[in-house]
Kinemage of the C-alpha trace (Angstrom):
@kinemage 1
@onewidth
@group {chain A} dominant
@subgroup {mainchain}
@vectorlist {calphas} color= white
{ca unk a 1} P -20.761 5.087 23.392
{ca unk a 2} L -21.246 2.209 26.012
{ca unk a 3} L -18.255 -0.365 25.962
{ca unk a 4} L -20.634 -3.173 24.728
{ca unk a 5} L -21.010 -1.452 21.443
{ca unk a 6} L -17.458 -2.584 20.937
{ca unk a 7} L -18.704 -6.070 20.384
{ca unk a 8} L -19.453 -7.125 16.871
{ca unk a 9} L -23.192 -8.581 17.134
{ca unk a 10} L -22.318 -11.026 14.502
{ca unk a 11} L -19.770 -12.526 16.059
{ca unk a 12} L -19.298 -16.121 15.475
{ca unk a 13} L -19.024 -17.462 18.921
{ca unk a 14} L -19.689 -21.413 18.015
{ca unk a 15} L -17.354 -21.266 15.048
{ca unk a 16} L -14.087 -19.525 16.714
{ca unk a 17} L -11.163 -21.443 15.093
{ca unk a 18} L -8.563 -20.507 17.938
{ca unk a 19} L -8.911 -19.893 21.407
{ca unk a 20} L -5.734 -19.335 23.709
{ca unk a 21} L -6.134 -17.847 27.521
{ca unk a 22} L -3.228 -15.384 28.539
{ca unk a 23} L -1.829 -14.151 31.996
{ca unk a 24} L -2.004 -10.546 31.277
{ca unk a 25} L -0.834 -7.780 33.154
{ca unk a 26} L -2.224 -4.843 31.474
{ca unk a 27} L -5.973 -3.323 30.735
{ca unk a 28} L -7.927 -3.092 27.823
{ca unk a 29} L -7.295 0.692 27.062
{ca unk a 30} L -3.571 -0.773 26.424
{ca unk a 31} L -4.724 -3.883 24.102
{ca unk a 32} L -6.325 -1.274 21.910
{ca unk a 33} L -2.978 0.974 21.993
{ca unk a 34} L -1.337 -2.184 20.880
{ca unk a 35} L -3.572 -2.790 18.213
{ca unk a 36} L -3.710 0.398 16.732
{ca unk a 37} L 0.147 0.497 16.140
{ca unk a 38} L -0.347 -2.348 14.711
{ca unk a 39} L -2.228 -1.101 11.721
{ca unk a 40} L -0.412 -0.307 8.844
{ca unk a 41} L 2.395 -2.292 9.965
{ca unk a 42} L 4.020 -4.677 6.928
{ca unk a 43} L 6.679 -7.186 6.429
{ca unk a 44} L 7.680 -10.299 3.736
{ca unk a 45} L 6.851 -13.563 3.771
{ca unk a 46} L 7.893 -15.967 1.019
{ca unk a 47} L 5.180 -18.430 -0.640
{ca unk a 48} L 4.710 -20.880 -2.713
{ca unk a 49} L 3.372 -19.789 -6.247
{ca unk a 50} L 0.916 -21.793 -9.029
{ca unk a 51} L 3.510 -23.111 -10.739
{ca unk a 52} L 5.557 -24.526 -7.345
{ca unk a 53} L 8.009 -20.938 -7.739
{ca unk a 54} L 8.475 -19.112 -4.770
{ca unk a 55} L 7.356 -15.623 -4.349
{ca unk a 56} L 8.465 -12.578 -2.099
{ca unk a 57} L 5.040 -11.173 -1.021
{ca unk a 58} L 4.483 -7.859 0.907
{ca unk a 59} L 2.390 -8.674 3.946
{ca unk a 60} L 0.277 -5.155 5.130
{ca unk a 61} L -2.010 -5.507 8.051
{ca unk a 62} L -4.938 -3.143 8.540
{ca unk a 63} L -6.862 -3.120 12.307
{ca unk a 64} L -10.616 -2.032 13.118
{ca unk a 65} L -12.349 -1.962 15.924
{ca unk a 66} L -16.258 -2.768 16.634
{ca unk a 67} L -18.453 0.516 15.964
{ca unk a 68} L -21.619 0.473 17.331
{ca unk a 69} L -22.174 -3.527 17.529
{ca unk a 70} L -22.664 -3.078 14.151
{ca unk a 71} L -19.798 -2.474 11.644
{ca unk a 72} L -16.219 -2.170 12.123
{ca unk a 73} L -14.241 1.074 11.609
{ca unk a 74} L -10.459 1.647 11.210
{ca unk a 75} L -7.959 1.856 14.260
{ca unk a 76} L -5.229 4.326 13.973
{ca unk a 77} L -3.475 6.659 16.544
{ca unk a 78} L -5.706 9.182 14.305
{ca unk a 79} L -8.960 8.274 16.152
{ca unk a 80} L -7.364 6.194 18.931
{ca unk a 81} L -8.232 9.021 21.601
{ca unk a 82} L -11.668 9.054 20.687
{ca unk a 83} L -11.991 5.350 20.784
{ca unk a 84} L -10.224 4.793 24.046
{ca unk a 85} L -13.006 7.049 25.639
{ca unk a 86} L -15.343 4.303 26.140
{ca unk a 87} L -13.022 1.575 26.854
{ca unk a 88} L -13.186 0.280 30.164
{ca unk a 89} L -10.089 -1.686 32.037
{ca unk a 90} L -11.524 -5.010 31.315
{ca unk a 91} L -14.248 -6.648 29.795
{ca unk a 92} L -14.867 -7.699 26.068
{ca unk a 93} L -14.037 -5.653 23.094
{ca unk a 94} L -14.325 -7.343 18.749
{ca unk a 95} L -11.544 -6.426 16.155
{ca unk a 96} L -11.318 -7.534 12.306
{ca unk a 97} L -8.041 -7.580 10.779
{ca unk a 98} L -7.109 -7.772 7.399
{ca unk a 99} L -3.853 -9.298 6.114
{ca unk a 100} L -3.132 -7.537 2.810
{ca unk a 101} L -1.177 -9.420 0.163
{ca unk a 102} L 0.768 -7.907 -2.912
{ca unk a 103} L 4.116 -9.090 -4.759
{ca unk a 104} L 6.045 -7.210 -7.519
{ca unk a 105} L 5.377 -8.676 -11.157
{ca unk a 106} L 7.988 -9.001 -13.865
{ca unk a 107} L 8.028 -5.270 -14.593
{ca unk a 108} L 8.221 -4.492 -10.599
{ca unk a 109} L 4.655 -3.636 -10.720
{ca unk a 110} L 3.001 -4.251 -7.294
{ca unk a 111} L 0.053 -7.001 -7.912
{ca unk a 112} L -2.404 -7.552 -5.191
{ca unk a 113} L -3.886 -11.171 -3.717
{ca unk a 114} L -7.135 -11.948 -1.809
{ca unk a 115} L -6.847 -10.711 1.745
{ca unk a 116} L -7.185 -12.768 4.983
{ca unk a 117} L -9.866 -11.482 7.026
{ca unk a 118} L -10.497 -12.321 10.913
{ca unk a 119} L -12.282 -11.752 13.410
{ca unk a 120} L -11.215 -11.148 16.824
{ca unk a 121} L -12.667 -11.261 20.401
{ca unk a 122} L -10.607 -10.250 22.982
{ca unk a 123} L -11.590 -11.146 26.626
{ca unk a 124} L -9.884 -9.492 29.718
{ca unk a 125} L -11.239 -10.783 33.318
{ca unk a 126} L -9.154 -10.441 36.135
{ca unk a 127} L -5.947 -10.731 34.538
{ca unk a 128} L -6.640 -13.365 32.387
{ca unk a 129} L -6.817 -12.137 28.526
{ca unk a 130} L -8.849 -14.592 26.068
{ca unk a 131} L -8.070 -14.385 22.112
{ca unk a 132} L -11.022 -16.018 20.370
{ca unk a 133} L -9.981 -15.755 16.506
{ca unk a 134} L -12.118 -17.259 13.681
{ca unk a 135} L -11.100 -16.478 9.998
{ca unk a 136} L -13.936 -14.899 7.958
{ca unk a 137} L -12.078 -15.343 4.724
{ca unk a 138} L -9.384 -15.679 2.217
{ca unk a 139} L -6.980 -18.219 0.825
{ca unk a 140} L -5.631 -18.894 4.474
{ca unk a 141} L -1.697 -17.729 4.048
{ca unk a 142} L -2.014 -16.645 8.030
{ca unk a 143} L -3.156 -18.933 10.330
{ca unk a 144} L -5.307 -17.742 13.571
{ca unk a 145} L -2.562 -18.961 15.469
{ca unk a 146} L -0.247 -16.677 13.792
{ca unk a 147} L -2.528 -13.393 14.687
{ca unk a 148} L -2.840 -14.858 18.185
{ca unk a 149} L 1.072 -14.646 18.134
{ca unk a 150} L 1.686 -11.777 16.621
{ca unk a 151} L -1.038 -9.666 19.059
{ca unk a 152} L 0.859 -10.977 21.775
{ca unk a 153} L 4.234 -10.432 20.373
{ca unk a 154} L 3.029 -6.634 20.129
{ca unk a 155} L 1.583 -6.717 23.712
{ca unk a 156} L 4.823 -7.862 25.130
{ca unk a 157} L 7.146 -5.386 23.155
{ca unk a 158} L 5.500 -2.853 25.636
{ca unk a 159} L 5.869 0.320 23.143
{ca unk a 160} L 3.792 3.562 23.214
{ca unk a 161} L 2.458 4.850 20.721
C-alpha cells in the first residue's frame, strides 16, 4: 500500500479547528509507534454533572490509522509491523481518535457517555511536524488542543514500544 493511502480522502482541510507547527526530530515510522501505544491508554478526569455534581469519569482513548484513503482501521502494536511497512520518513499520514467516556453509577456499575471523535493530520517536512486536528463529534469534554498536547507529550516521553 502506497503511503498516500494513509490519508483520509474526507479530510476536512478548510474546517481544521487546531493547527500547531512542531520542531521535530524524529520520522514518521516513530509518530505512528507513538500513536499506537497510545491506544488503549486511560486515565480520570473529573466533570461537571447535570445537576452541577462532580463526577470521576474514566477517560479510554482508542487510535486508527487511514486504510486505504478510505476508512480508518485500529492501531495497535498487533498490526503496527504491518502498518509501518508503507510508512515513509516524512510526508503526510490521517488518524481518528476516539476519547471514550464511562463513570461508575450508584451500584458501581460502569455507565458509558458519547465519545469525542477527531480527526488528525499529521504533517512531517523537513523537521517540521504539523498537527491539523478538527473534532468530528461529541459533547466536546477534550479540546483539540488537548490531543495536540497529549500526542506531543507521548512523542517526547521517547518510549518503545
Amino acid at each position: 500500500m502506497e503511503m498516500r493511502k494513509r490519508m483520509y480522502h474526507r479530510f476536512p482541510v478548510h474546517l481544521v479547528e487546531f493547527t500547531q507547527n512542531y520542531s521535530f526530530w524524529g520520522n514518521l515510522p516513530y509518530i505512528v509507534k507513538t500513536l499506537a501505544r497510545m491506544n488503549n491508554k486511560s486515565g480520570s478526569i473529573t466533570m461537571k454533572g447535570t445537576s452541577d455534581n462532580t463526577l470521576q469519569v474514566k477517560r479510554d482513548i482508542n487510535v486508527e490509522i487511514a486504510e486505504a484513503s478510505m476508512d480508518f482501521k485500529p492501531l495497535g502494536p498487533e498490526n503496527l509491523d504491518a502498518v509501518l511497512e508503507d510508512i515513509e520518513d516524512n510526508g503526510t499520514l490521517d488518524f481518528k481518535i476516539k476519547i471514550l467516556y464511562s463513570r461508575l453509577d450508584e451500584d458501581y456499575r460502569r455507565v458509558a457517555f458519547n465519545e469525542d471523535t477527531f480527526l488528525v493530520r499529521t504533517e512531517l517536512n523537513k523537521g517540521i511536524l504539523t498537527l491539523k486536528i478538527h473534532k468530528l463529534n461529541g459533547p466536546g469534554h477534550t479540546t483539540c488542543s488537548e490531543i495536540s498536547s497529549t500526542m506531543v507529550d507521548e512523542i517526547i516521553r521517547g518510549h518503545d514500544i
